[in-house]
C-alpha angles and dihedrals in degrees: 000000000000090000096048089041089049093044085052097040083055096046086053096048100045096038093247095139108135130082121231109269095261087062099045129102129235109279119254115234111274121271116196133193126231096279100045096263110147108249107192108037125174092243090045091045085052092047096049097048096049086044096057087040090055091042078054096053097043093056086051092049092049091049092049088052099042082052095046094055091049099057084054096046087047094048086042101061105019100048 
């Protein structure tokens, strides 16, 4: 989980979002904005994926600690 949150937290930070073309998916149809901006690009749709995978990861991380340090607290003052 470290290792997977620390390859994502990289992409993100050096831009290096999007997958080599054998590992893409097929494009969704554009979506621009009122002014004719592109909406969904293929570099916006991979940031936004590893950063909700990486939101994911960090929750899990932060549950496996809280329980963690509740089975110590509990061994702690209960042993």
């Amino acid at each position: 989980m470290q290792l997977r949150l620390e390859e994502i937290s990289r992409k993100l930070r050096t831009g290096d979002v999007v997958p080599p073309e054998n590992e893409r998916s097929p494009s969704p149809e554009p979506q621009y904005d009122r002014d004719g901006t592109r909406l969904n690009t293929r570099e916006k749709r991979y940031r936004k994926k590893l950063e909700e995978e990486r939101q994911q990861l960090i929750e899990q991380v932060g549950c496996f600690f809280f329980f963690f340090a509740l089975c110590v607290f509990t061994l702690c003052c209960f042993s």
